[in-house]
Structure formats: structure tokens, C-alpha cells
Steps between C-alpha positions, in 0.01 A plus 500: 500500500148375472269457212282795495114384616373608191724446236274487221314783553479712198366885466163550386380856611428780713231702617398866526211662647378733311164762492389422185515156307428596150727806539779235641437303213591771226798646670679150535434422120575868377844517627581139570340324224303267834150307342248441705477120558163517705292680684331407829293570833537416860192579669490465863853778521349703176726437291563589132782328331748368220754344379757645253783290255781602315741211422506314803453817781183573615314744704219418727253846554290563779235776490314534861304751514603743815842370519757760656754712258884405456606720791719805366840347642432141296464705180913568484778266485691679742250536734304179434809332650473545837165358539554113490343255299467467073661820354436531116503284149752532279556493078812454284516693199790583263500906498384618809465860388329440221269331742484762746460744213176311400340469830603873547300631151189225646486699775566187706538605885991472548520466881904497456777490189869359529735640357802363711536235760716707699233786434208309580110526446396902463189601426499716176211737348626433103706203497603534122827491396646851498884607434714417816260229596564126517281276360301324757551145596225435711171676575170451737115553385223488706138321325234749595469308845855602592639117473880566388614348216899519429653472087846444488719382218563145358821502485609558885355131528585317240486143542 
């Protein structure tokens, strides 16, 4: 086997596009804890943008204005998959239904909830934890411009 080409490439970020900035800005840091780095402009494509930091992941923004809408099919996991190309960002946390119970009372947009591999992703109108139910272990949000965003728990990767 070869040495890969770029072998000491590290991550740094990605990008969304996004209809408003500012509003882009305050969801990221609400419910991720994100800081804006910097703002800035690119003229000649109309551009409003900005980079966002927490730890060493960060999110570039792009605001132009007229840009098309997440189509409807990109805005669910299940269905987001058979269009080709970058699918969704993901966060570890420790108790993913307490998680998905906060984003739930937020009013946060839940495109899908796990509650079994074998099960898979479901869309579900109250995803609380109810008698009978398993606890979810992974779940899908969309930010207001339908980019998916997938929580899952810590410990099915631990290092």
C-alpha cells in the first residue's frame, strides 16, 4: 500500500448555506455552544459570511441572498440518502435522550429518532420517553435551512 497523497491533512471545517447569517449565527451557538470567529463579505457572488469555533471544529456560513431551499427529500436522513454527495454533521453526546428531550421542549425541527438499529430512523411527532419506549440512541435535526444534523451517543465510539 501507498502513502496516502495527503497524509497530513487535518480537519478544519465545513460549510452550510444558509438564508440568514445572523440567524445562522445564533442557532449554532444556542445549541452547540459554536462562537463566531469572524465575520466577512465576498462581493462580486454577494456573499454574507462567517466563521464559527468550538474547540478545534468549525463552521464556515454562507448567506447569498436568493439561494435555493434544501429540497424536501435532503431534509431526512432516510431520504437524503439517495441523493449523492455530503449527507449530514454529526455530535457525540453522553445521554442521547436527554438530548433529544431538549431539542424537543426548544422546539428544534427532529427529522428522525433511533430507537433501534434493527428498527431504524422513524419519524416521531413527541419523541419523549414514554412507558414501552426505548430510549433513543440516535436522532436527526434539521437548522431552519433543512441541513441535517445527526446526535448520537459517546459511547458507541469510544476511542
Amino acid at each position: 500500500m501507498t502513502a496516502p497523497l495527503l497524509a497530513h491533512a487535518v480537519p478544519h471545517h465545513f460549510c452550510v448555506s444558509v438564508g440568514d447569517r445572523e440567524a445562522a449565527i445564533a442557532w449554532w451557538r444556542d445549541l452547540f455552544g459554536f462562537e463566531c470567529e469572524f465575520t466577512f463579505e465576498i462581493g462580486h457572488i454577494g456573499a454574507k459570511g462567517a466563521f464559527l469555533r468550538k474547540g478545534a471544529m468549525r463552521i464556515e456560513i454562507f448567506e447569498i441572498a436568493g439561494s435555493a431551499e434544501t429540497p424536501s427529500g435532503r431534509r431526512m436522513p432516510n431520504t437524503d440518502l439517495q441523493t449523492q454527495g455530503t449527507k449530514h454533521f454529526c455530535f457525540a453526546v453522553d445521554d442521547v435522550q436527554a438530548a433529544l428531550d431538549a431539542v424537543h421542549a426548544a422546539g428544534v425541527q427532529i427529522a428522525g429518532v433511533m430507537r433501534d438499529r434493527k428498527d431504524g430512523m422513524h419519524r416521531e411527532d413527541d419523541p419523549r420517553l414514554s412507558p414501552g419506549r426505548k430510549p433513543a440512541s440516535a436522532f436527526f435535526i434539521n437548522d431552519p435551512w433543512g441541513t441535517l444534523v445527526e446526535i448520537l451517543a459517546r459511547a458507541d465510539f469510544a476511542a
